[in-house]
C-alpha positions as CSV (number, residue, x, y, z in Angstrom):
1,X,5.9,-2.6,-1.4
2,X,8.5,-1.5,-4.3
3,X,6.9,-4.2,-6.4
4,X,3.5,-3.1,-6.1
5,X,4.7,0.2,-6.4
6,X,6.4,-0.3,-9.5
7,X,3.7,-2.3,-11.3
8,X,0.4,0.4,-9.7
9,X,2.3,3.7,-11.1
10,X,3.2,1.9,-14.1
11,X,-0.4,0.9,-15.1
12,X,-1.0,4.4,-14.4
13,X,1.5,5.4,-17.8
14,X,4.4,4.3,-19.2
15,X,7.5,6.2,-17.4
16,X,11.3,7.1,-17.3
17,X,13.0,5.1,-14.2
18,X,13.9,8.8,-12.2
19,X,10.4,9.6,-12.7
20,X,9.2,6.0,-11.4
21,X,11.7,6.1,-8.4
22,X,10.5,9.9,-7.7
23,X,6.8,9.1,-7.7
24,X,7.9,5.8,-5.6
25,X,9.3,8.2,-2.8
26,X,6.7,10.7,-2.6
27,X,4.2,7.7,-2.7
28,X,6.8,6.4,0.9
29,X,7.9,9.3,1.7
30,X,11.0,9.5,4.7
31,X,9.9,5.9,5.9
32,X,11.3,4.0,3.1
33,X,13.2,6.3,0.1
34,X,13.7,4.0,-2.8
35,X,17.4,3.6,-4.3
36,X,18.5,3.5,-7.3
37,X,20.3,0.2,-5.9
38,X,16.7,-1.5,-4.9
39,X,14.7,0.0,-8.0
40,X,16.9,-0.8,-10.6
41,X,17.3,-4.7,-9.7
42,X,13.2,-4.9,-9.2
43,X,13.0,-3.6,-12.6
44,X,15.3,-5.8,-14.2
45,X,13.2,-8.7,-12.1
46,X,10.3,-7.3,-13.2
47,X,11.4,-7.0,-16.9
48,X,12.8,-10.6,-16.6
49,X,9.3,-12.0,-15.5
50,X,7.7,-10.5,-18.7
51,X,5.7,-8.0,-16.3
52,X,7.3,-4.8,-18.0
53,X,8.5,-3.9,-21.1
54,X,11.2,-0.8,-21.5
55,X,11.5,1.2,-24.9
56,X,14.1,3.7,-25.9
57,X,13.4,7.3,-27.0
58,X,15.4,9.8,-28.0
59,X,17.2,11.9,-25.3
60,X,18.6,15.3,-25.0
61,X,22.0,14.4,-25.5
62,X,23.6,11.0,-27.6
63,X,22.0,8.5,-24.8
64,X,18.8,7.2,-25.2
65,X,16.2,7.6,-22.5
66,X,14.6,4.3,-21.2
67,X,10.3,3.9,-20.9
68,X,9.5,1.7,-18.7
69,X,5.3,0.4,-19.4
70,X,3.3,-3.0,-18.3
71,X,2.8,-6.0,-20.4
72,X,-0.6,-7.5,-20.1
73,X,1.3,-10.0,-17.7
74,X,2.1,-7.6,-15.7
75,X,-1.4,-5.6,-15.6
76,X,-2.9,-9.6,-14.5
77,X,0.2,-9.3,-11.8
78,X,-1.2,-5.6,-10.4
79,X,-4.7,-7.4,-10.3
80,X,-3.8,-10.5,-8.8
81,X,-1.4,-8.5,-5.8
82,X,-4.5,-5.9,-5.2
83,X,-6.8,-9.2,-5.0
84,X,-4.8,-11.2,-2.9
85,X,-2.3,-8.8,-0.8
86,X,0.4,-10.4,0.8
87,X,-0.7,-10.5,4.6
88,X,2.4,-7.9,5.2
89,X,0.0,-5.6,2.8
90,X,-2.7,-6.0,5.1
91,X,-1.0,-5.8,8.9
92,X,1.9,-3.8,8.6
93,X,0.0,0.3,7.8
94,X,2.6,1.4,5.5
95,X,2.4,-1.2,3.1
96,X,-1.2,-1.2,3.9
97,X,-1.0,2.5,2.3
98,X,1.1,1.5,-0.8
99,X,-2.0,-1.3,-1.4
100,X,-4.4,1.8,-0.8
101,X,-2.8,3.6,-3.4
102,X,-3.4,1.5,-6.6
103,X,-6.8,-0.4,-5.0
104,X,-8.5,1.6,-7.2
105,X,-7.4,0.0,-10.3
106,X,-9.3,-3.6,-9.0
107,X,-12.3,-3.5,-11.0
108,X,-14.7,-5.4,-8.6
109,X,-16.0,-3.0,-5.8
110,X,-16.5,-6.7,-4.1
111,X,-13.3,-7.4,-4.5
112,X,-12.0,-3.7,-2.8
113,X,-14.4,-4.6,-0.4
114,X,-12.9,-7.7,0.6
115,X,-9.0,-6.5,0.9
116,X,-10.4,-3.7,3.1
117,X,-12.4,-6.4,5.2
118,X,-9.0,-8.2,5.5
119,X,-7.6,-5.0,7.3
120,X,-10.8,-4.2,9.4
121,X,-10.3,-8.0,10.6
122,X,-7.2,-7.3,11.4
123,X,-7.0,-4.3,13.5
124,X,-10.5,-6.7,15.5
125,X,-7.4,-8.6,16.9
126,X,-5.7,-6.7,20.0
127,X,-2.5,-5.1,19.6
128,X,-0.5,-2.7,21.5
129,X,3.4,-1.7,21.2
130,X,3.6,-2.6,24.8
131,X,2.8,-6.4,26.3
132,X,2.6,-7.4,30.3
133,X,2.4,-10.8,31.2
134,X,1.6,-11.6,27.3
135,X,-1.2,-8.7,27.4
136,X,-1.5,-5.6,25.1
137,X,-1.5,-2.8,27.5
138,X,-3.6,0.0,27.3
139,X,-3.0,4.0,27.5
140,X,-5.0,4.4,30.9
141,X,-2.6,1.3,32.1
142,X,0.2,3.1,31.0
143,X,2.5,5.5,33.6
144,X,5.2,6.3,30.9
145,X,3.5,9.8,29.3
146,X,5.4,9.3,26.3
147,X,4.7,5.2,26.0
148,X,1.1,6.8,27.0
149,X,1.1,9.2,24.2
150,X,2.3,6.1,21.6
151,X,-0.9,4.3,23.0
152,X,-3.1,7.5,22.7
153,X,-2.2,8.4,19.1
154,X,-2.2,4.7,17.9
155,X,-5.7,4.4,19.6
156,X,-7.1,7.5,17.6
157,X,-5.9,6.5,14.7
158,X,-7.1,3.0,14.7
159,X,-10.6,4.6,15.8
160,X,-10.2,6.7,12.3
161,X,-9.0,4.2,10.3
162,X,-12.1,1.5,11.1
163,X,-14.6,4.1,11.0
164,X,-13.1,4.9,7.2
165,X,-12.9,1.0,6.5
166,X,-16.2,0.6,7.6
167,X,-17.8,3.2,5.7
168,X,-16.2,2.4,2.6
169,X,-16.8,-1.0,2.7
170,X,-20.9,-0.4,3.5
171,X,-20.6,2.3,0.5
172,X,-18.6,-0.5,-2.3
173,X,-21.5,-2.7,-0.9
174,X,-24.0,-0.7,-1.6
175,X,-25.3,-1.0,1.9
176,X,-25.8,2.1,4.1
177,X,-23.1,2.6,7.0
178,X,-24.7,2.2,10.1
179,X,-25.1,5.7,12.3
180,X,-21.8,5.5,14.0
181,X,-19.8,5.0,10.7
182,X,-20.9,8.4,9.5
């Protein structure tokens, strides 16, 4: 995620590292805060792989400020993660967010199409935080309220998420989304 991060809001514009890591943790939020000790060494990773280039400018004070910007390497590295997400991008929904963020900058509508077909497929498999007997269980098989509430909130969710999936992906088509998709 901090990768992709790093190389979506960089394509964006060229930026200073504290306004990178900020723009990193609004994009995250309270479910994973960057620090300066994980940002920093991507960066430097990133920057050794040829994907970013940093420039100095003058600062307010004697020390230069550092701008961080993508190398054409590293624009073909954005492309190639949004075309081919990791399967972590496409099953686990926060990193599936981060991937929502910069999909936008894939030029193909086929192509967005696809990733979000990866993600529709996906949530087609069943799933459930709770298993009996090697068997998702459902809210209305749950007697736990608050195991039931989980179950009910994931459930609307999901129910949200596919319709949105499905619409976009009928609309990057061209196609027209069927009655229940809106």
């Amino acid at each position: 995620m901090l990768t992709l991060s790093v190389l979506g809001f960089l394509a964006e514009e060229p930026l200073h590292a504290y306004e990178l890591r900020a723009r990193i943790s609004g994009l995250s939020g309270h479910v994973r805060p960057v620090s300066d000790g994980a940002l920093y060494p991507a960066l430097n990773r990133l920057r050794n792989a040829g994907l970013l280039d940093r420039q100095e400018e003058p600062g307010r004070g004697a020390t230069p400020r550092q701008v961080l910007s993508l190398t054409a390497a590293g624009h073909a590295e954005l492309l190639r993660r949004l075309r081919e997400p990791a399967e972590v991008e496409i099953t686990d929904r926060n990193s599936f967010l981060v991937l929502l963020a910069f999909l936008s900058r894939l030029p193909d509508p086929a192509d967005q199409a696809r990733v979000l077909q990866r993600r529709l497929e996906f949530m087609d498999g069943p799933a459930s935080y709770f298993y009996a007997d090697g068997k998702p269980v459902r809210a209305t098989e749950m007697n736990d309220r608050f195991r039931k509430g989980m179950l009910t909130l994931a459930g609307v969710t999901s129910r949200a998420d596919r319709a949105w999936l499905e619409a976009t992906i009928a609309d990057l088509l061209g196609e027209s989304p069927s009655p229940e998709q809106g």
